[in-house]
N, C-alpha and C positions, 0 to 999 in steps of 0.2 A: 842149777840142777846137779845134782848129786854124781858122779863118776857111776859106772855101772861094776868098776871092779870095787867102790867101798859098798854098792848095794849089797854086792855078793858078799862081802867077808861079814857086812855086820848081819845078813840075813842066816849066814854059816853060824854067828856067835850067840846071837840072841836065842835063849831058851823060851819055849813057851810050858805053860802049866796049864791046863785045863781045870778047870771047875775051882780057880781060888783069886780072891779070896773068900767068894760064897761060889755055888755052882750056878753054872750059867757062864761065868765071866772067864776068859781065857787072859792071862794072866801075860805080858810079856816080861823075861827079866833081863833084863840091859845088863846084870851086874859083871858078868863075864867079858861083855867090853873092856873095864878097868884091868883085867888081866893081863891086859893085851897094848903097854902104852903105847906103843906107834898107831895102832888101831884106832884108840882113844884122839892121839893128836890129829888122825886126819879125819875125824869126827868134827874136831874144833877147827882145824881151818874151812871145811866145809859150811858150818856154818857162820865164823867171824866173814867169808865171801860174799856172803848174804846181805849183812850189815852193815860192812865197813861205808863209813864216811855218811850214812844215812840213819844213826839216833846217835842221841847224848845219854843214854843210861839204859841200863839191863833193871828188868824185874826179874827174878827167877823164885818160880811158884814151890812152897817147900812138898817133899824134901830133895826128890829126884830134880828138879828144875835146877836146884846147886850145883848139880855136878858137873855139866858143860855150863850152867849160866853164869858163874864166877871165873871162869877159864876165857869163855866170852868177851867180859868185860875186863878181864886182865887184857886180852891180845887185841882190843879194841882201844883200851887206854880211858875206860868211861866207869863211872862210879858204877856198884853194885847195888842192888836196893830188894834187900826178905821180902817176899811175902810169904806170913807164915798162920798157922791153925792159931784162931782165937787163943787168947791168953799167956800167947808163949814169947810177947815184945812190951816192953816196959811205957806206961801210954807219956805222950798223948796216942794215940793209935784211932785210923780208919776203917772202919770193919766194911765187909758185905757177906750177907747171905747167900748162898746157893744151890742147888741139888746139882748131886752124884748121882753116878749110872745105879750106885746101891746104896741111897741114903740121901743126909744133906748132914750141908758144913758152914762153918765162917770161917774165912779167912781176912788178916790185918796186915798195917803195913804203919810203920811209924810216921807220924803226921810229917809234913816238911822236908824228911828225907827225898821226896819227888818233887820237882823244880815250875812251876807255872813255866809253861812255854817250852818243853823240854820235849822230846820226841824219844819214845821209849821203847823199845824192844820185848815182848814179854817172851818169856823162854820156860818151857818148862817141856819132860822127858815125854811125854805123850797125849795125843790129840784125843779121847772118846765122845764124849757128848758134847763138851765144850762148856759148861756149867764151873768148873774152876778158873778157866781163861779169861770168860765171858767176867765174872766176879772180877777178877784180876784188873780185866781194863776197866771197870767199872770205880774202880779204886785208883786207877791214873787220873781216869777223867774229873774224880774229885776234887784233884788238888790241882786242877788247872792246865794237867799236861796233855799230850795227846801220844795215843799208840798209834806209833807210825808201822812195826813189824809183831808179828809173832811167830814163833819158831820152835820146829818141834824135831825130836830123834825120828819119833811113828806117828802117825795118822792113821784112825780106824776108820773108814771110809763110810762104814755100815752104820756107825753111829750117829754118822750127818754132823757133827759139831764144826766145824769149817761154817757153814751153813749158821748157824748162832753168832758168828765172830764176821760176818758180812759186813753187820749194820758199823762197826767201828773202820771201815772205811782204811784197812791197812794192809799189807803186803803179809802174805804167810808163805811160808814155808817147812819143808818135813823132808827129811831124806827119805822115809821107808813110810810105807803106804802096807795095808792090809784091808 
């Protein structure tokens, strides 16, 4: 669990927006973390503490999920592996469909790149419904691996997605809850 002195600075730093990117949705922006690199770093040991010594590879869901889940997999010392919005990875590529809290998407992941037997990490900047995480492990499990963690900056609590991400049977984690 998280320190309660980084709950505070990052709950001091994250901005919120109401009604974007359609109304209704409140909006968190993490981007002001980056401003702040000591901030940022004890963001990434908090969650590499999470992980260490239990998976062999990071997913990070694009595009927010790159930005601690490559930093992750750097201080972990375990490969990186995109997953990214249909068409944007040269194939052979994996897809799955999903819905969004405001729409639906697919997302891919280059075939092979994921290891039969590998225990994977999935990381991405915020927990809402769970429809692109849920997709995410759905695309480990393809190739044979299995999601051991998922890990998140925020968890919307209200949105239930936690709750969607049960059935794969793996450890989550979130520093900041709403």
């Amino acid at each position: 669990m998280a320190s309660q002195s980084l709950i505070k600075k990052l709950e001091d730093t994250i901005e919120n927006f109401s009604d974007f990117p359609i109304p209704g949705i409140q909006f968190k922006d993490i981007s002001p973390i980056f401003l702040e690199p000591k901030l940022y770093e004890e963001v990434i040991e908090d969650l590499v503490r999470f992980s260490k010594g239990k998976i062999d590879a990071v997913c990070g869901i694009e595009s927010r999920g790159y930005l601690f889940g490559i930093a992750i997999a750097v201080a972990l010392e375990v490969p990186f592996i995109l997953i990214r919005k249909k068409g944007k990875l040269p194939p052979p590529v994996i897809s799955e469909k999903y819905d969004l809290e405001y729409g639906t998407a697919e997302i891919e992941t280059r075939e092979g790149q994921i290891k039969p037997g590998q225990r994977i990490l999935i990381h991405d900047d915020l927990l809402a419904t769970g429809g692109t995480t849920e997709a995410a492990a759905k695309l480990v499990q393809k190739q044979g691996a299995k999601v051991s963690q998922f890990s998140f900056l925020i968890a919307l609590k209200e949105l239930k997605g936690e709750q969607k991400l049960q059935r794969f049977d793996a450890e989550l984690y979130h520093i900041l809850e709403y």
